[in-house]
N, C-alpha and C positions, 0 to 999 in steps of 0.2 A: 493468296499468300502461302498455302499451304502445300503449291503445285513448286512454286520459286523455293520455297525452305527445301524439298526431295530434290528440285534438281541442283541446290548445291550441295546435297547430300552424297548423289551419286557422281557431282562433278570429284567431289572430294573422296569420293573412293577412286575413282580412276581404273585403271585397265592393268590388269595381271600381264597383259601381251607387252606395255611398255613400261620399260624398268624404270621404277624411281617414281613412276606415274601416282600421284595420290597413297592412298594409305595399300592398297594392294599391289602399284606397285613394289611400293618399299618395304612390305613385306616380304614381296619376291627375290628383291635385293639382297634382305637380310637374308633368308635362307641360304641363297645363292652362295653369301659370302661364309656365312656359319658352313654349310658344304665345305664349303675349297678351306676352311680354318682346320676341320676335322681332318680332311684327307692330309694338308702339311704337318698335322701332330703325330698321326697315323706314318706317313714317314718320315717323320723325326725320331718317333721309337723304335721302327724298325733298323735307320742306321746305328742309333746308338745300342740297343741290342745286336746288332753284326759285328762295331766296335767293341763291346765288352765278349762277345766270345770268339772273338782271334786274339784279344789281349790275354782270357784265359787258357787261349793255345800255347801262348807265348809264355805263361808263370806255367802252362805247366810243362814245355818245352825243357823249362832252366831246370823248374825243379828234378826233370829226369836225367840232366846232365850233372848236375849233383847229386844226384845219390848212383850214378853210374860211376863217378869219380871217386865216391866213398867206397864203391865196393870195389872198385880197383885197387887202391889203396891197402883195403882189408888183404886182398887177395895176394898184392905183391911183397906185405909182411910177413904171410903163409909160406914163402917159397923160399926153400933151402936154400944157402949161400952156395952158387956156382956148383954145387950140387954137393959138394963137402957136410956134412956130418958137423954140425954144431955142436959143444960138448954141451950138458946141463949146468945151467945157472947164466951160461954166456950168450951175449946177444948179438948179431952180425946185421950187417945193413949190404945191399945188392947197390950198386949205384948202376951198374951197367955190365948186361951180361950180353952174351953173343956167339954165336958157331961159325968157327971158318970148315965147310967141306960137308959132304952130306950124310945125311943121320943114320946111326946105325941100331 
């Protein structure tokens, strides 16, 4: 009795070499599968970490193109009207300046 109870003991553990086989294989399975679960999470972060730092290329891309914008702005409030002498108190705006011929 006691030779029959072990050999359904070891029939029910089965064989690490065949997957799925008794409780050793399907240990094996599981790991197997917990493996390849980590490795898809493992690149699953690494694209979404690629995606959030080309999106922060991108916010910060704008952000420099707006404050390039503001300091042009600042810049072309600075420049004397067509190069005339503003009097105090009076304010001029440039809409569009230009040189015909070369500089002297």
């Amino acid at each position: 009795m006691l030779t029959g109870d072990l050999n359904r003991v070891m029939l029910d553990l089965g064989d690490r070499k065949v997957n799925g086989s008794g409780i050793l294989g399907a240990m094996t399975t599981s790991a197997a599968k917990a493996d390849s679960a980590d490795y898809q999470l493992a690149l699953a972060s690494q694209n979404a970490a690629g995606y959030a730092n080309v999106r922060a290329d991108d916010v910060a891309g704008i952000l420099l193109r707006q404050a390039q914008f503001r300091a042009s702005l600042d810049a072309a409030t600075s420049l004397p009207a067509f190069r005339f002498d503003v009097p105090t108190g009076a304010s001029s705006t440039t809409l569009y300046t230009f040189r015909v011929g070369g500089a002297k």
